[in-house]
C-alpha positions as CSV (number, residue, x, y, z in Angstrom):
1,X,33.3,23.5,193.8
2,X,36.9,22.6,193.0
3,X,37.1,20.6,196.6
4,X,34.3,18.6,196.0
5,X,35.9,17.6,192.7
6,X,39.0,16.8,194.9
7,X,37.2,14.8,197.2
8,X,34.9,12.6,194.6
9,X,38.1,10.3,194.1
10,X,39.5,8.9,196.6
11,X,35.6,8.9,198.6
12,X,34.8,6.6,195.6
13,X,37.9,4.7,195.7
14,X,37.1,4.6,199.6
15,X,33.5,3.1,199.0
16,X,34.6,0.1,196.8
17,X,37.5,-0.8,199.1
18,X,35.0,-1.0,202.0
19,X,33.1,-3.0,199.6
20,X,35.9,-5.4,198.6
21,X,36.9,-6.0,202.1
22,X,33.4,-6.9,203.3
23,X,33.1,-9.3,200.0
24,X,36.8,-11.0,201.1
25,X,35.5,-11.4,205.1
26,X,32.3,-12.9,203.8
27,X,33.7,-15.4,201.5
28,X,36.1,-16.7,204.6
29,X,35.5,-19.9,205.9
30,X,31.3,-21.3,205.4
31,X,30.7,-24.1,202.9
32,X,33.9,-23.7,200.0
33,X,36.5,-23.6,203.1
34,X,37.1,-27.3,203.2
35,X,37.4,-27.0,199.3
36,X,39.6,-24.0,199.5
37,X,42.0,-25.7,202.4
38,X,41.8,-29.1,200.3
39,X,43.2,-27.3,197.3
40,X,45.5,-25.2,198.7
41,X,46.8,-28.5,200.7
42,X,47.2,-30.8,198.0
43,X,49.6,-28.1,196.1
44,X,51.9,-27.8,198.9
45,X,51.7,-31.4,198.9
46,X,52.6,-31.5,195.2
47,X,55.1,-28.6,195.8
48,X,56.5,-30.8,199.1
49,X,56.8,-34.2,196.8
50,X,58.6,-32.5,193.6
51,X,61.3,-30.9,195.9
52,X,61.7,-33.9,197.5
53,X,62.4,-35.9,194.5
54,X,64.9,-33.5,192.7
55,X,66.7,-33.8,196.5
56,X,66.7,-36.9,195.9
57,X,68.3,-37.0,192.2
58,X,70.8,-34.6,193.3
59,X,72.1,-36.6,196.0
């Protein structure tokens, strides 16, 4: 019975990885995408402006 105590671990580990992936795929795109890709594109913007303005007090 020692290999099925081997094998418990990483088949558990195994199960809840499959599980996470599936969550992630699901949770791409559908109705919080535009929300997601608005956030994420006004902190590059913000990220875009700041290093823009210390080029611009360095100068």
């Amino acid at each position: 019975m020692d290999y099925v105590s081997a094998l418990v671990p990483p088949v558990v580990m195994a199960v809840f990885f499959i599980g996470l992936i599936r969550v992630i795929v699901k949770t791409q795109g559908g109705a919080n995408k535009a929300k997601e890709d608005a956030a994420v594109d006004a902190a590059l913007a913000r990220a875009q402006g700041a290093r823009q303005s210390s080029a611009h007090t360095d100068a």
